[in-house]
Backbone bond lengths (Angstrom), bond angles and torsions (degrees), N, CA, C in turn:
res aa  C-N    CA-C-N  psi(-1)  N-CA   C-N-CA  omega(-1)  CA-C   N-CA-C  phi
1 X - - - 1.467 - - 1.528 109.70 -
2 X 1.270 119.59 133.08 1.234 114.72 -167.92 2.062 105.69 -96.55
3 X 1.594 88.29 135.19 1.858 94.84 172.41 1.348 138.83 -86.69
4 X 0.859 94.15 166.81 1.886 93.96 179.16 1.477 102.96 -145.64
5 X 1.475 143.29 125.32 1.132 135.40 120.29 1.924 88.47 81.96
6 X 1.525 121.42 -139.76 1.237 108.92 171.25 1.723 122.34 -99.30
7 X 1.873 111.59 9.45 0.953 91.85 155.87 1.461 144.42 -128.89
8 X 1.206 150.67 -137.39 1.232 140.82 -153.64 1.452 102.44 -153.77
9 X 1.166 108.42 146.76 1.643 119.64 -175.11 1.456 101.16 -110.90
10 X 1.320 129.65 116.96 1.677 110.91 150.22 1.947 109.29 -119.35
11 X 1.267 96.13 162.25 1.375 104.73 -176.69 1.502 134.73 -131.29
12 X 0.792 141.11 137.12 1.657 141.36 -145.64 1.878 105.32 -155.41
13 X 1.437 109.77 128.27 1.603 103.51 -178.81 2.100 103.10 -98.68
14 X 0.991 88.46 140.17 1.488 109.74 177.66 1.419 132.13 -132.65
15 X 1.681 135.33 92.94 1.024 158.88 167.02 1.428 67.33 90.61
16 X 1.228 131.28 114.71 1.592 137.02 158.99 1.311 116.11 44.08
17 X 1.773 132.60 -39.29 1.589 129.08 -167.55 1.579 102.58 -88.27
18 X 1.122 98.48 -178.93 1.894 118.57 -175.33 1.572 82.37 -108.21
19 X 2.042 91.27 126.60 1.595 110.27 155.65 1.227 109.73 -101.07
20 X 1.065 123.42 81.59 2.085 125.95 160.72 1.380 121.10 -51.00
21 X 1.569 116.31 112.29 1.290 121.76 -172.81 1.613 95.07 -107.29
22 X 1.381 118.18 134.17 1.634 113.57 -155.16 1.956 62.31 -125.55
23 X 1.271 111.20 146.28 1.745 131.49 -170.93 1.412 121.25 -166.65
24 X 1.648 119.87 102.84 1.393 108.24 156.35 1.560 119.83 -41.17
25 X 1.459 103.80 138.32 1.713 107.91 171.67 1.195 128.10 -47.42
26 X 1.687 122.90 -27.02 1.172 128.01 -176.43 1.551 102.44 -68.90
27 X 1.450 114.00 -12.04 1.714 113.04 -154.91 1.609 105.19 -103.29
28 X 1.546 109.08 10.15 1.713 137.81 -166.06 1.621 94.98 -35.88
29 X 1.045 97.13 -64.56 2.264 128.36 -168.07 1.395 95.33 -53.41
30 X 1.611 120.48 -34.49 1.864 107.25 -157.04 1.887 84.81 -90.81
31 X 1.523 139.61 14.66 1.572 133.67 -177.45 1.433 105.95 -57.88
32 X 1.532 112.07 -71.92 1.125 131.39 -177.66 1.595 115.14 -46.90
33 X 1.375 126.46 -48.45 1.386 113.90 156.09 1.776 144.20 -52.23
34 X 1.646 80.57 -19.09 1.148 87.72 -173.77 1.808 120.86 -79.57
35 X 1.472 80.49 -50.80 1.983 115.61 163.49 1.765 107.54 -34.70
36 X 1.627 88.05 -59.92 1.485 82.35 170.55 1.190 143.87 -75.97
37 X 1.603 138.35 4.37 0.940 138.40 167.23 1.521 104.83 -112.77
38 X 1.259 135.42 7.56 1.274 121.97 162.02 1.647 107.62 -104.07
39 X 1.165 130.62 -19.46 1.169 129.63 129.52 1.284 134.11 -16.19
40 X 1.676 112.25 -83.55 1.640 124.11 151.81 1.566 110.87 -26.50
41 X 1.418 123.81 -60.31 1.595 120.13 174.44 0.943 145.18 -55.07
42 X 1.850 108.66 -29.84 1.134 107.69 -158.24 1.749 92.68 -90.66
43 X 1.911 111.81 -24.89 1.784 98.20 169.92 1.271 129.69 -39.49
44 X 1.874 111.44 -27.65 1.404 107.05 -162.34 1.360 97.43 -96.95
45 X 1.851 124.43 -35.08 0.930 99.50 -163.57 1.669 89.30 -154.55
46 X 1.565 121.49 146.66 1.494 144.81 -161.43 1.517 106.89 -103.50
47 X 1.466 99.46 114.65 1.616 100.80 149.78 1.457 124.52 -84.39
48 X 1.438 101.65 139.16 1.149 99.20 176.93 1.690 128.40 -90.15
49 X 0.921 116.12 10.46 1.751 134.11 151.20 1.126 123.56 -115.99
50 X 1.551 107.28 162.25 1.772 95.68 155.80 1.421 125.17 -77.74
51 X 1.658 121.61 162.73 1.299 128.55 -151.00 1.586 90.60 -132.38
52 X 1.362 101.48 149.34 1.777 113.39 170.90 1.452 94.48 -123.12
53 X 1.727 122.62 133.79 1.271 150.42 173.21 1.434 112.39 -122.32
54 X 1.740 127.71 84.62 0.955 162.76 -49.14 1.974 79.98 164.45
55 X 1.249 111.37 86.95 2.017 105.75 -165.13 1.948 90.24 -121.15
56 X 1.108 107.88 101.47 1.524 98.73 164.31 1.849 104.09 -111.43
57 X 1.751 117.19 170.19 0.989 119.35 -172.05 1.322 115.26 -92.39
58 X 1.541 139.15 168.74 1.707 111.28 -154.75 1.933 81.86 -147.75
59 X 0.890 146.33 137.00 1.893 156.22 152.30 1.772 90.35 -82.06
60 X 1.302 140.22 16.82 1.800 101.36 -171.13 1.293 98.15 -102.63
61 X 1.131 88.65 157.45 1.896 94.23 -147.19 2.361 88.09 -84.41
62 X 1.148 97.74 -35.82 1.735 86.97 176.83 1.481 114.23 -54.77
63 X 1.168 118.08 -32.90 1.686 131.41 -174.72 1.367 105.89 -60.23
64 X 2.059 119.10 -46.34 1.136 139.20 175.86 1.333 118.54 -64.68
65 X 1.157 123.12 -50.23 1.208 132.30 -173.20 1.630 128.69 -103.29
66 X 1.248 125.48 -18.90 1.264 149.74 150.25 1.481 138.83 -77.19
67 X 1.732 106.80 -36.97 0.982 113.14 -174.85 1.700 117.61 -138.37
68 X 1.782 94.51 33.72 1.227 109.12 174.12 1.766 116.66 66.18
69 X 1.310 136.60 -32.37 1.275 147.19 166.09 1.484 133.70 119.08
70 X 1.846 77.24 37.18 1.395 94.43 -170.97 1.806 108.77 -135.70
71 X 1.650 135.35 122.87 0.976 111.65 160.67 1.295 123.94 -145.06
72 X 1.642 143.26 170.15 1.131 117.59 -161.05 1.763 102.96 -150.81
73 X 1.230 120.87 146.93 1.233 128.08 -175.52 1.880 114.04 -117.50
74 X 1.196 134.74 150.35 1.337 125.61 -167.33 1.240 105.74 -163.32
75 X 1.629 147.25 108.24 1.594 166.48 -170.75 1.147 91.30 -98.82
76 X 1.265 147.03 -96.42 1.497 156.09 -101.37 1.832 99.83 -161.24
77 X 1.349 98.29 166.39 1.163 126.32 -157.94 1.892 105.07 -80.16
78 X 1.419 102.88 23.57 2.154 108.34 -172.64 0.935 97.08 -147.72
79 X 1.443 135.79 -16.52 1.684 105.40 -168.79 0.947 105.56 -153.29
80 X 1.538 128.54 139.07 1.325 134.15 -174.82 1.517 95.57 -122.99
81 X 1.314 108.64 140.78 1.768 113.52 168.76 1.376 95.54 -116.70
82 X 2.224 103.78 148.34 1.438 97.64 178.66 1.531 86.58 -145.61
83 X 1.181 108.19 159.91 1.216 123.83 -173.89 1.729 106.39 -116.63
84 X 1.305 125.31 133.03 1.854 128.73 179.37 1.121 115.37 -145.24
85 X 1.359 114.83 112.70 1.850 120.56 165.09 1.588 98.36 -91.83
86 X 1.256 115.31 125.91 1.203 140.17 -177.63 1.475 116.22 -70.92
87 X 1.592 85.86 -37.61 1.911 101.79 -178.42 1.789 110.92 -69.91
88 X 1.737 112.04 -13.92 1.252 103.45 176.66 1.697 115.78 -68.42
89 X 1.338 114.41 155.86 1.575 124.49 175.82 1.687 111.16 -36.55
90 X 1.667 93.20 -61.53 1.433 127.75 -156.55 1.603 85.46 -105.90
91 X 1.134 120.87 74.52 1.699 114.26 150.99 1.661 105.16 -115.87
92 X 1.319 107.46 -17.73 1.576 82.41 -177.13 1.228 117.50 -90.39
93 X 1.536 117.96 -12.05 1.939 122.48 168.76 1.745 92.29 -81.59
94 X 1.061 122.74 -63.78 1.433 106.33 -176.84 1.492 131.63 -49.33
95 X 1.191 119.21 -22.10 1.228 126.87 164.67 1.668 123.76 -74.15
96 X 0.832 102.15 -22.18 1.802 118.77 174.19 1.184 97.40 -79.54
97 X 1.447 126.10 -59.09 1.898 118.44 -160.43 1.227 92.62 -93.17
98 X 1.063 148.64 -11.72 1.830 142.59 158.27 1.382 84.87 -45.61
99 X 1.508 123.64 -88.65 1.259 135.74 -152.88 1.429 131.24 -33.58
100 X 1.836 84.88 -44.95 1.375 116.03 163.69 1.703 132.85 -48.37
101 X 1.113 104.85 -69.28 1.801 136.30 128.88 1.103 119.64 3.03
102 X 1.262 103.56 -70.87 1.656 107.32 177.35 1.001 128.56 -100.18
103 X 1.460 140.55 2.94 1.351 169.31 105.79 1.422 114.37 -31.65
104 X 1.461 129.27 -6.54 1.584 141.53 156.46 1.927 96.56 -99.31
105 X 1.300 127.95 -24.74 1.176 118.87 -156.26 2.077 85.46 -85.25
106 X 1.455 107.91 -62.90 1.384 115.70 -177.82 1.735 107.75 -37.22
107 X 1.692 116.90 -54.41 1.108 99.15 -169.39 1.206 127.19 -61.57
108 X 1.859 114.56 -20.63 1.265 133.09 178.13 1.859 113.55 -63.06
109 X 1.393 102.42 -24.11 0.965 100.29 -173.38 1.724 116.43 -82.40
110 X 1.550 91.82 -28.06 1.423 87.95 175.25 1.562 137.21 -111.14
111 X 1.825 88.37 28.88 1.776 104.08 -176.84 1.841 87.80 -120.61
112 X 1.149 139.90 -24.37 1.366 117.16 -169.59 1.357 95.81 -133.13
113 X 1.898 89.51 87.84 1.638 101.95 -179.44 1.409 104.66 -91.19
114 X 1.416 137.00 141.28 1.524 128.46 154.54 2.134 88.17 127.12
115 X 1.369 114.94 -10.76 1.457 127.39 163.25 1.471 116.95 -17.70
116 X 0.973 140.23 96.36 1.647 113.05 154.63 1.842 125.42 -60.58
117 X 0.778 112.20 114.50 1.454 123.09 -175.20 1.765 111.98 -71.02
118 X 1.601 101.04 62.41 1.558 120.14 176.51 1.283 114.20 -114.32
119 X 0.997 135.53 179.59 1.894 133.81 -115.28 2.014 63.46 -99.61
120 X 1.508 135.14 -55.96 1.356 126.19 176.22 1.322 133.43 -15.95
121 X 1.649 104.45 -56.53 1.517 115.39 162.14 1.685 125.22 -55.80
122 X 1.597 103.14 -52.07 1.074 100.82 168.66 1.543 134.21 -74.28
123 X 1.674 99.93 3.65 1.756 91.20 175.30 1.911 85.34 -85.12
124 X 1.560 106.67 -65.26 1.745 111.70 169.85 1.611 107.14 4.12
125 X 1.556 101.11 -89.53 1.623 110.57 -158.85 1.915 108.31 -54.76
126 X 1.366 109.70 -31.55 1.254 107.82 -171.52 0.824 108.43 -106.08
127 X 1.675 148.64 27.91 1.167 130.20 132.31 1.574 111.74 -100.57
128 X 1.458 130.40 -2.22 1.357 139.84 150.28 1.056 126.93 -57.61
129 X 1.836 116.08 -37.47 1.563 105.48 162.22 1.292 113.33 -94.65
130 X 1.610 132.50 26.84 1.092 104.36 -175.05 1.728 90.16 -103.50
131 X 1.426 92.57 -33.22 1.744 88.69 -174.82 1.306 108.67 -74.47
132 X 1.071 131.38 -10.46 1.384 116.49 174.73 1.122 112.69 -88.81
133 X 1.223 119.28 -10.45 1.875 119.64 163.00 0.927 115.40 -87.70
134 X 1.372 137.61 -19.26 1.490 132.95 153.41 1.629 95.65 -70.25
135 X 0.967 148.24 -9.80 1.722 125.98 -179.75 1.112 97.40 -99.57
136 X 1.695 127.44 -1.27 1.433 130.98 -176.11 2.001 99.23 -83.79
137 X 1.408 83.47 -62.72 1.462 97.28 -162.00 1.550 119.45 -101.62
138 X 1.255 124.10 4.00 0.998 137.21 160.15 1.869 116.68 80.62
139 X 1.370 105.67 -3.14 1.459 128.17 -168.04 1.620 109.45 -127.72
140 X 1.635 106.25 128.89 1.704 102.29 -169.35 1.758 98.89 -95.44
141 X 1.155 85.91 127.41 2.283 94.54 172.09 1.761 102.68 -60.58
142 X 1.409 100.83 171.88 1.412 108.68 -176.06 1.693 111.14 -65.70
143 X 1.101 109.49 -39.42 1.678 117.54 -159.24 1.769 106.35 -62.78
144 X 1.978 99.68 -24.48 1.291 89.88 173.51 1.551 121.83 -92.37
145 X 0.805 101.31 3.99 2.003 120.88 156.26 1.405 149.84 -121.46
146 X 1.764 88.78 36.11 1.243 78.33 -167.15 1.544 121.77 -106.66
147 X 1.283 88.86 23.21 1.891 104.40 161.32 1.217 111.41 -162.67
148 X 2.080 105.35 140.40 1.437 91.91 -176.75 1.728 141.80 -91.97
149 X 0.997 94.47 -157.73 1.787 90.47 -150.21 1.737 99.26 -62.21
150 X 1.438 117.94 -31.42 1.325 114.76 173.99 1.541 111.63 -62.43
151 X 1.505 113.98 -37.00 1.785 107.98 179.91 1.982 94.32 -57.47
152 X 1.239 103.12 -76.31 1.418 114.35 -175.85 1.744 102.69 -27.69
153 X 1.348 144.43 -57.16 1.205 116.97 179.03 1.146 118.88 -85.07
154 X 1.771 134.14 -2.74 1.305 112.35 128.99 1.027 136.48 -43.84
155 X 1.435 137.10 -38.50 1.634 144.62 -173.02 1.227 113.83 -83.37
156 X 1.387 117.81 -11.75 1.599 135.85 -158.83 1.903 94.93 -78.08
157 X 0.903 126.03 -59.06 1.001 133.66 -160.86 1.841 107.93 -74.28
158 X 1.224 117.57 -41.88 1.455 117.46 159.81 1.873 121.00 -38.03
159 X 1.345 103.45 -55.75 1.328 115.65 -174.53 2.037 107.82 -63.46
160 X 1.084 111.95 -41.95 1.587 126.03 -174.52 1.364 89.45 -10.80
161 X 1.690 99.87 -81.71 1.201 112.09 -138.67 1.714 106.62 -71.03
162 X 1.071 111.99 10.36 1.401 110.93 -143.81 1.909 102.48 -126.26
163 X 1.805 90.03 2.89 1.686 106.80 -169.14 2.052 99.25 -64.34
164 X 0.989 131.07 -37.67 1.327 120.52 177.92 1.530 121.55 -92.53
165 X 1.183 117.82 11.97 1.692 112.67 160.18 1.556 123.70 -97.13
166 X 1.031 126.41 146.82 1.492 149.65 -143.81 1.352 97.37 -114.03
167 X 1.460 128.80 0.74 1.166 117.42 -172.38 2.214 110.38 -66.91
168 X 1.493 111.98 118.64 0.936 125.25 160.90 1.732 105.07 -41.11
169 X 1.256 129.59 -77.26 1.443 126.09 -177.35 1.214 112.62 -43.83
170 X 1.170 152.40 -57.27 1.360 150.37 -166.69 1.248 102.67 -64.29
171 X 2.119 134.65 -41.40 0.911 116.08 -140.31 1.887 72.71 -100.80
172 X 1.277 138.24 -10.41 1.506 122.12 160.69 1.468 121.99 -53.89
173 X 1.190 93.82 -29.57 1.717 117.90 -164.40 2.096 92.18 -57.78
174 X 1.487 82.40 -53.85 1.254 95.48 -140.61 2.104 111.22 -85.41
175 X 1.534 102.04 -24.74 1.113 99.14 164.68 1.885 121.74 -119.99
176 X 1.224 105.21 -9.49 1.601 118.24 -178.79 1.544 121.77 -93.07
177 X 1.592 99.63 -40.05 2.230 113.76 -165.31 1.651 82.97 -48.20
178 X 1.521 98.41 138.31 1.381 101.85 144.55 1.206 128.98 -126.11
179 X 1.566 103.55 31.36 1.527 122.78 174.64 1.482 116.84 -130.63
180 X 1.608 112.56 21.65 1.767 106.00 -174.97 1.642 104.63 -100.06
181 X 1.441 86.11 134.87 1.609 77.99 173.95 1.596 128.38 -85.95
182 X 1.571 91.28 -15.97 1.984 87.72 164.62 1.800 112.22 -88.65
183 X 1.431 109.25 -21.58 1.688 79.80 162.78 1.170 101.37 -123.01
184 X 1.835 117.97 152.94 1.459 104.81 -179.84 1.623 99.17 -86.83
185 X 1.896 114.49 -167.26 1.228 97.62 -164.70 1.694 97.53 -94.95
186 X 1.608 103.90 160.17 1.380 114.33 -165.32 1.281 125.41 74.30
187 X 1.802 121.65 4.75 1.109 104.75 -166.44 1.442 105.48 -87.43
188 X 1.649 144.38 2.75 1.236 132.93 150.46 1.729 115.14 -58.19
189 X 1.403 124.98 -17.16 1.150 123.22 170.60 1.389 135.12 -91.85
190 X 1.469 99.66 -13.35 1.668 117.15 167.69 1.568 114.78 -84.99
191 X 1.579 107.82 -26.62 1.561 108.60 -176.50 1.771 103.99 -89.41
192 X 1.360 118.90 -25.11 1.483 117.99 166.94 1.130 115.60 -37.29
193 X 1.711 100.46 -69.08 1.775 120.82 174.61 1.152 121.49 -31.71
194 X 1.463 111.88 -51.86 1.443 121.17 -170.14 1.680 113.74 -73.14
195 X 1.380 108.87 -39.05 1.488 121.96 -159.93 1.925 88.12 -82.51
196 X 1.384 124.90 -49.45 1.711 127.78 -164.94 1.700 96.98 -63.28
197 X 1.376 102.46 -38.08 1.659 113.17 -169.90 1.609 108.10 -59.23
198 X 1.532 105.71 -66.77 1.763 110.19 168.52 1.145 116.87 -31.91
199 X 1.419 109.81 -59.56 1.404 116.14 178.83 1.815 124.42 -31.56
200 X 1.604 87.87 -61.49 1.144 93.87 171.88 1.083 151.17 -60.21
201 X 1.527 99.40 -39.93 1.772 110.76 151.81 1.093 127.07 -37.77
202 X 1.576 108.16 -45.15 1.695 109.81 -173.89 1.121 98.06 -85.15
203 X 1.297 133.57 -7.82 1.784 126.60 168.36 1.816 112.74 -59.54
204 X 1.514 92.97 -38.55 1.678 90.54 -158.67 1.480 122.50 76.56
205 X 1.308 139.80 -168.92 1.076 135.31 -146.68 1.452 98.32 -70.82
206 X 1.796 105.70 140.38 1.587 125.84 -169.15 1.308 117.46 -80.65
207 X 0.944 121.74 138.69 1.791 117.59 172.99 1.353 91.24 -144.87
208 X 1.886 99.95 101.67 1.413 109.81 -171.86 2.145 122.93 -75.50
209 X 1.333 95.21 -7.91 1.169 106.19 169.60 1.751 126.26 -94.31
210 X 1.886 107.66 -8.24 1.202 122.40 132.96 1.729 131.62 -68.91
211 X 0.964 89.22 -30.81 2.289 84.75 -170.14 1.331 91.68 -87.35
212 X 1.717 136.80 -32.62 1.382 122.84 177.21 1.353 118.35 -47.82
213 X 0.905 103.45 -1.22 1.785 97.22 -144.57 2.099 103.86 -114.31
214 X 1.611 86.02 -24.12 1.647 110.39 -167.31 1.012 109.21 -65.65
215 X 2.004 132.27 123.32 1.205 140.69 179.06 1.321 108.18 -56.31
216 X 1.480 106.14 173.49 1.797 112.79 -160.44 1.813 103.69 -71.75
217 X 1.432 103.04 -27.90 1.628 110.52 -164.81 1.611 91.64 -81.72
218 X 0.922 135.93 -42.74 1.572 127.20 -175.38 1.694 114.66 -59.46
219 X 1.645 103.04 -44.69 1.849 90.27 178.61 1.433 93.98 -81.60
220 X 1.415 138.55 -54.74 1.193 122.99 -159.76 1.519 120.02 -75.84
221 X 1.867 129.25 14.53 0.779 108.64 160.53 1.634 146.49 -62.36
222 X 1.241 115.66 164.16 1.877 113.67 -136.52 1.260 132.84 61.05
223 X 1.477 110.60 -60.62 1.368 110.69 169.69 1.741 116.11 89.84
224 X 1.734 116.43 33.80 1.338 114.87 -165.38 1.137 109.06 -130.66
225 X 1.278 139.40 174.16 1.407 136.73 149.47 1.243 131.89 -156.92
């Protein structure tokens, strides 16, 4: 594996491209988790480039204690950044369905080009990677429960009208605040889950390199749950 400075390159081919995992040394132990859930992903579903996975180590204690010790961020269709405290319980399942996770977010990015990037997409993309990381790992993270289905079709009806605006604040409001009292926090990520999940049921058997690909009006048609 070739070095740099303090960190380390390893490399792995997936549906034909190079997955580059760029890793401080201290982060040696989190490889194998990682390997393995982009592995697990790439069976169900193919990027069509190569991808850079971008792993630095994280102390924040919400990452640790909330989110098991694993977390991950994803823009564009190459690079995923993830964040891992080692010291958490659950870093080595969380680090797999992070990987997982955001490796459904990249492919999304580069099968439904021409997207408007409105609160629609983002219910779309994030309830697509969440279920496909539960079909990864077989175990649902907190964010997709973290209110129940009766709050969620209370909240359901607020968002409707509100599916084609881009407003950054609302969509904090709505999946990040952890101080609003009309949404609790995560509840844009529990109603994703719920709404991508229905969907899917009524799809019947998955072909995850079909639903990536599916405009916002096709999963979110109706819009109920």
């Amino acid at each position: 594996m070739p070095k740099c400075d303090a960190l380390t390159v390893a490399q792995l081919r997936i549906n034909g491209h190079k997955a580059l995992i760029i890793y401080e040394r201290e982060l040696q132990k989190v490889l194998p988790s990682l390997k393995s859930g982009l592995i697990k992903a790439s069976r169900l579903l193919a990027t069509k480039n190569d991808i850079v996975i971008d792993v630095a180590p994280t102390s924040d204690k919400f990452i640790r204690d909330k989110m098991g010790g694993a977390s991950g961020v994803t823009a564009d269709g190459h690079l995923m950044r993830l964040s891992v405290d080692t010291g958490s319980k659950a870093w080595k399942s969380a680090a797999e369905g992070t990987v997982a996770h955001e490796y459904a977010h990249i492919v999304r990015f580069q099968t439904a080009s021409g997207v408007k990037h409105d609160l629609a997409e983002a219910i779309v993309t994030e309830g697509i990677a969440q279920c496909f990381e539960e079909a990864i790992t077989g175990t649902l993270r907190p964010w997709s429960q973290a209110i129940t289905i009766a709050q969620a079709k209370r909240i359901l009806p607020k968002i409707k009208s509100r599916l084609n605006e881009r407003s950054r604040d609302f969509g904090y409001r709505l999946f990040l605040s952890r101080n609003d009292k009309e949404f609790p926090h995560w509840s844009g990520y529990t109603i994703s889950y719920l709404l991508i999940r229905k969907r899917l049921s009524n799809l019947g058997d998955v072909d995850w390199n079909d639903i990536i690909k599916k405009r916002q009006k096709a999963l979110l048609k109706n819009c109920v749950l």
